[in-house]
N, CA and C of each residue as an Amber inpcrd file, in Angstrom:
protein
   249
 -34.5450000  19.3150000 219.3020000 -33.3330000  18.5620000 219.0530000
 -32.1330000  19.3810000 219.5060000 -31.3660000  18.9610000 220.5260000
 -30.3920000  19.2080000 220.9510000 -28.9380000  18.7910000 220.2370000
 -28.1720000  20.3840000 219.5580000 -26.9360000  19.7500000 219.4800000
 -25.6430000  19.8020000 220.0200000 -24.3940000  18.7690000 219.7170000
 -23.6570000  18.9320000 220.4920000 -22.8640000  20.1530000 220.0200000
 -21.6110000  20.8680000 220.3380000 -20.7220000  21.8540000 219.8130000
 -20.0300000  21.0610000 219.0580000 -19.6860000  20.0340000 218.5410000
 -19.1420000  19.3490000 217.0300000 -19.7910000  19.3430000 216.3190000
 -20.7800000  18.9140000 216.1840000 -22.1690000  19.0220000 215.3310000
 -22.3330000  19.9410000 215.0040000 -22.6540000  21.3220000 216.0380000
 -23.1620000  22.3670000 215.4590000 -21.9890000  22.9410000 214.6230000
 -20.9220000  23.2500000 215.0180000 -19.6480000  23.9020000 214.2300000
 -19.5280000  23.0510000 212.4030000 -19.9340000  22.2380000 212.6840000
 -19.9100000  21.2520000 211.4940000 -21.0090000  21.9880000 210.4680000
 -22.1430000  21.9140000 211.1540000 -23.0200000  22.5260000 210.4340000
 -23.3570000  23.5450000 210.0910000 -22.7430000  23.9220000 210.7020000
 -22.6270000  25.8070000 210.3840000 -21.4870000  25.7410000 209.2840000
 -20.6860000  24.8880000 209.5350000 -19.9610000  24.9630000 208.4590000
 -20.0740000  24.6000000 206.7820000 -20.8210000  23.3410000 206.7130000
 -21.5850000  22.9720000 205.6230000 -22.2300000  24.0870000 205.1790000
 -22.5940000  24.8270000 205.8450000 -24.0760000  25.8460000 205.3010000
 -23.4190000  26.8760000 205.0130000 -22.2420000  27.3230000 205.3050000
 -21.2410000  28.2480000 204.6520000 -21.1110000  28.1370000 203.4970000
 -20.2860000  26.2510000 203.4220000 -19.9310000  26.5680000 202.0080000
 -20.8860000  26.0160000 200.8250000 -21.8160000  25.7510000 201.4000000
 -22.6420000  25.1220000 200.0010000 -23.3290000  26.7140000 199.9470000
 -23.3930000  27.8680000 200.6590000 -24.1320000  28.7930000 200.1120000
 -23.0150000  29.4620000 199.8060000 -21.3400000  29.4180000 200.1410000
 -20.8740000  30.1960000 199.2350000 -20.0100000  30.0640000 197.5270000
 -20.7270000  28.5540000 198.1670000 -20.3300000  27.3640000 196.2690000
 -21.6060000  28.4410000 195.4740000 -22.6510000  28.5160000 196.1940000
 -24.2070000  28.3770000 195.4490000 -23.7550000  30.0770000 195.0920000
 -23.1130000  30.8130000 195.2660000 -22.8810000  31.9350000 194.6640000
 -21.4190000  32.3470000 193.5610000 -20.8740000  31.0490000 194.0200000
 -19.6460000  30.9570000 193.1460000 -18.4280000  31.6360000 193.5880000
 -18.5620000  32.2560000 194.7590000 -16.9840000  32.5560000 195.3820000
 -16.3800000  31.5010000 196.3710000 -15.0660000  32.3500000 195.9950000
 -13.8550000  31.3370000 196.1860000 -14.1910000  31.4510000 197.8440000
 -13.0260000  30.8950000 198.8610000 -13.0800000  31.3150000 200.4810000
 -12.8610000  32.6260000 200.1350000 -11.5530000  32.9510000 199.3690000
 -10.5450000  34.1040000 199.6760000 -12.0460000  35.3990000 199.5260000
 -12.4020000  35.4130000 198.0750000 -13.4300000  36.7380000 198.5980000
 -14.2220000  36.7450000 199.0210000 -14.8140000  35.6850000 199.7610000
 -16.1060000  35.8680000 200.6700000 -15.2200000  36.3470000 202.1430000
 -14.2670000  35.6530000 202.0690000 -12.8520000  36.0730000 203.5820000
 -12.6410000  37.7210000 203.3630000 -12.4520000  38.5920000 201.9740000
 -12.3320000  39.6580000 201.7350000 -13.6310000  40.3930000 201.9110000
 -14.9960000  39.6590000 201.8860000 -16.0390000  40.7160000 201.6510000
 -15.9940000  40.7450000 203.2470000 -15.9640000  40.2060000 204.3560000
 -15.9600000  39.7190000 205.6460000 -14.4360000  40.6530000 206.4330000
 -13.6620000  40.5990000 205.6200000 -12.5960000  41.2180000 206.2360000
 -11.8000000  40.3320000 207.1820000 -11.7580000  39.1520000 206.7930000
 -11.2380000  37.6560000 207.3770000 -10.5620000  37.0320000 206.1200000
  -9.5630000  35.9680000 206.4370000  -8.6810000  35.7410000 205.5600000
  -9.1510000  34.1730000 205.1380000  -8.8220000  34.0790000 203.9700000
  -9.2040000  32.9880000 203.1540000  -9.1530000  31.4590000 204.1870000
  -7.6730000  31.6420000 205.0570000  -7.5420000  30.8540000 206.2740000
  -8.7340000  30.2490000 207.1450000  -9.5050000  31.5640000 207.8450000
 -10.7870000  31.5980000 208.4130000 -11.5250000  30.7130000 207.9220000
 -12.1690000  31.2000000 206.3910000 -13.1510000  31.1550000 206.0320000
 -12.7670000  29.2410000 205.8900000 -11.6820000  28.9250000 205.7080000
 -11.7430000  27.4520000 205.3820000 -11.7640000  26.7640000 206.7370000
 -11.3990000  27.3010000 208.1190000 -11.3850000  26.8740000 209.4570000
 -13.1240000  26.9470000 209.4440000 -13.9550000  27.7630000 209.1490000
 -15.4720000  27.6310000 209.5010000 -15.7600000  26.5620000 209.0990000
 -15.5800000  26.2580000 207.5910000 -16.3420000  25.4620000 206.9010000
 -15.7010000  24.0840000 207.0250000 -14.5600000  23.9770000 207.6970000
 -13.8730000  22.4880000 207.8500000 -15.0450000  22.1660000 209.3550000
 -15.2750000  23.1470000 210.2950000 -15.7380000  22.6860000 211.2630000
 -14.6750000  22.7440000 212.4920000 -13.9010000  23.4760000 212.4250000
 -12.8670000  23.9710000 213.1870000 -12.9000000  24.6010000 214.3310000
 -13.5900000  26.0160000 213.2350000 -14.2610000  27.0120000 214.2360000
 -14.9630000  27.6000000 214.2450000 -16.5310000  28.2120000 214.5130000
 -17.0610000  29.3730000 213.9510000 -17.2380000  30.3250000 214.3190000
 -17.5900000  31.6960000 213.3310000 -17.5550000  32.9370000 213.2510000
 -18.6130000  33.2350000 214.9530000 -18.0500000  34.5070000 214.9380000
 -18.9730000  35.1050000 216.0410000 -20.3520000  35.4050000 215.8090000
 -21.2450000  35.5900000 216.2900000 -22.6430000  36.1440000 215.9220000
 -23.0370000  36.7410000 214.9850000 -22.5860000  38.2690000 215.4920000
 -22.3830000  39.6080000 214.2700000 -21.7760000  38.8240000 213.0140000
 -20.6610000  38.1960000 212.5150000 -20.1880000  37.6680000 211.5370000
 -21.0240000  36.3460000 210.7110000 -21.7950000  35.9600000 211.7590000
 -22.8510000  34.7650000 210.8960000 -23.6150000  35.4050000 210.4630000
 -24.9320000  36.7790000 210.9450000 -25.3740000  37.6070000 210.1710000
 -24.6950000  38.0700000 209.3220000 -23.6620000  38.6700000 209.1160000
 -22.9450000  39.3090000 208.2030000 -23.0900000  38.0540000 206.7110000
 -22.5580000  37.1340000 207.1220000 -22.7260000  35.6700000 206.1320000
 -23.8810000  36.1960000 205.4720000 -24.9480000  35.8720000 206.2870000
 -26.3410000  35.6510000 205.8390000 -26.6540000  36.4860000 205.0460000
 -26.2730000  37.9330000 205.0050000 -26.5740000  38.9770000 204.4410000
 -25.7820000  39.2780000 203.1510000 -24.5540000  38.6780000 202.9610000
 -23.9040000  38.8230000 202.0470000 -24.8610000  37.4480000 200.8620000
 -24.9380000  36.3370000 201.6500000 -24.8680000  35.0420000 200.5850000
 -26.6240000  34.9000000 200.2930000 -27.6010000  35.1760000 201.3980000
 -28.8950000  34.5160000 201.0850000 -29.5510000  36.0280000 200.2180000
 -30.7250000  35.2000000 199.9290000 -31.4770000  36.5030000 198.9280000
 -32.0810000  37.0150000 199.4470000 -32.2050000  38.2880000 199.0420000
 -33.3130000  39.1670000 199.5230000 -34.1980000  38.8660000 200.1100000
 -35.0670000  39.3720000 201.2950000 -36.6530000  38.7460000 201.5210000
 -36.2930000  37.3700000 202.3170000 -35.9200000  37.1460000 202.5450000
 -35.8270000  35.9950000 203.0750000 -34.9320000  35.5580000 204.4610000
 -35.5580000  34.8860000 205.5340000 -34.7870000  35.3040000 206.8630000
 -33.4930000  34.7870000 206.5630000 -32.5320000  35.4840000 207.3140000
 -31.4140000  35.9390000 207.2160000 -30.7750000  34.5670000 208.1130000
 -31.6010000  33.9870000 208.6180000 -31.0820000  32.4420000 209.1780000
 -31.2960000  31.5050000 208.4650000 -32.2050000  31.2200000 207.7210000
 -32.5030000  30.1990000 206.6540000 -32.6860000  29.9310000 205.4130000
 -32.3130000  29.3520000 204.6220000 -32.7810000  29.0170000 203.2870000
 -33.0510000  27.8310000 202.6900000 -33.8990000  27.7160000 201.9070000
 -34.6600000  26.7230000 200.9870000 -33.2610000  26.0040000 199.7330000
 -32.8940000  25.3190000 200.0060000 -32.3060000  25.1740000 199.0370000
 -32.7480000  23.1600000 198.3880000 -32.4140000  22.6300000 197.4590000
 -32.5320000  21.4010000 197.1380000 -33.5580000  20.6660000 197.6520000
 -34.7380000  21.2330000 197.9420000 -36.1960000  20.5530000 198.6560000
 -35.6470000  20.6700000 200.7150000 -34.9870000  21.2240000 200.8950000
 -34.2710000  21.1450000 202.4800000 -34.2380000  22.6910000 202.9280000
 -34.3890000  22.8520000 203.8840000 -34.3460000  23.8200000 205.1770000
 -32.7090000  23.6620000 205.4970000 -32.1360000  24.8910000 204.8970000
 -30.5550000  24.7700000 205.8050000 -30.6790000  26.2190000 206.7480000
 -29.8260000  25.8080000 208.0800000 -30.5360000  27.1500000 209.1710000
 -28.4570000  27.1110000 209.1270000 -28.1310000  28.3720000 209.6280000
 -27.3520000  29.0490000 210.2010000 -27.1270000  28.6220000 211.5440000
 -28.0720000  28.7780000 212.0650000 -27.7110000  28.5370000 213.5110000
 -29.3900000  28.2700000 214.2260000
């Protein structure tokens, strides 16, 4: 399945913030643990714009759990991927 660059930015963005709801921070300190400003973090997740490579790992590593690839997670019976 091929997506387009609206789509994907979209979805990368969803998967931001439902994993950084699912940990309970605000934009601003997940923007602070990242070293990006609360601004950013709401441009990803609107679907605006997204982070560079290095910075989507960085995501992954801050928000998903241990053990578990650093692109995906299990959440609500669903497969949400990063990228």
């Amino acid at each position: 399945m091929e997506l387009d660059e609206k789509t994907l930015r979209k979805t990368i963005g969803k998967n931001i913030a439902l994993y950084r709801k699912s940990h309970k921070d605000t934009q601003a300190v997940l923007g602070q643990k990242l070293n990006y400003t609360d601004k950013a973090v709401s441009k990803w997740e609107r679907g605006e714009s997204i982070p560079d490579v290095l910075t989507l790992m960085e995501i992954a590593q801050i928000l998903l759990v241990k053990g578990e690839p650093a692109y995906q997670r299990y959440v609500n019976n669903k497969f949400f991927f990063f990228f």
